[in-house]
C-alpha positions as CSV (number, residue, x, y, z in Angstrom):
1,X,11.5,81.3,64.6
2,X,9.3,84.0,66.4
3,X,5.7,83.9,65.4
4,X,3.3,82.7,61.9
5,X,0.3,82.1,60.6
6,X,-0.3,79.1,59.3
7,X,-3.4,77.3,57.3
8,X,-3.9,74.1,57.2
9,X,-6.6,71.6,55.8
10,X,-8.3,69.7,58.9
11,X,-9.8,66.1,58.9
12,X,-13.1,67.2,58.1
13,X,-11.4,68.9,54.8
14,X,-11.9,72.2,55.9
15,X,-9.1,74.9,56.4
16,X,-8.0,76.3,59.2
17,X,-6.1,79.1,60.7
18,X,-3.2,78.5,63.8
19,X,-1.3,81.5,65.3
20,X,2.0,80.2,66.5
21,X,4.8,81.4,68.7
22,X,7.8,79.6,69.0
23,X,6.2,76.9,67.9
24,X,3.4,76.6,70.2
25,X,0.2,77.0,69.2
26,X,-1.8,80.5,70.3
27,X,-4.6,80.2,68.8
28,X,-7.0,78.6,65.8
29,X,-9.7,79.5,64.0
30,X,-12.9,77.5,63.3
31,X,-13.4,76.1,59.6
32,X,-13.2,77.4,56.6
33,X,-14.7,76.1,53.2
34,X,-12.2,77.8,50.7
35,X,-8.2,78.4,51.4
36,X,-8.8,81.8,50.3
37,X,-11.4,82.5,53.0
38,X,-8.6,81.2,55.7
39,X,-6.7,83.7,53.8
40,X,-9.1,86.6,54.1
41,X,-9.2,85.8,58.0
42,X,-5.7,86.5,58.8
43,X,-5.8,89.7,57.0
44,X,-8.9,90.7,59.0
45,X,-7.2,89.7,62.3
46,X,-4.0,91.9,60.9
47,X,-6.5,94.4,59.7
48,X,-8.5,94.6,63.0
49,X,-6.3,92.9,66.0
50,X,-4.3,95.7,66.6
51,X,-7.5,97.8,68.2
52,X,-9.3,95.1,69.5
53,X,-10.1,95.7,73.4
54,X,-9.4,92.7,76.1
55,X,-11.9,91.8,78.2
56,X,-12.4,89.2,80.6
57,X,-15.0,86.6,80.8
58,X,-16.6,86.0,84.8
């Protein structure tokens, strides 16, 4: 399928964000309280991703 988003409601009740790619999870975020804040999370990483700069951890 390429890649999603996805939110989903953890054990602890809280919602959470997954990046996926080919099924395969990239990333997640940590908890959210509200499904609407998951929400607002994936349109910040659309929002803001694209100029984000890479750096590497020592």
């Amino acid at each position: 399928m390429g890649h999603k988003f996805e939110v989903y409601k953890d054990k602890a009740g809280e919602y959470r964000v997954r990046f996926m790619y080919n099924s395969e999870v990239m990333f997640s975020t940590q908890g959210y309280a509200s499904k609407s804040s998951a929400i607002s999370a994936i349109e910040s990483i659309k929002k803001n991703g694209p100029d984000a700069p890479t750096e590497e951890a020592e």
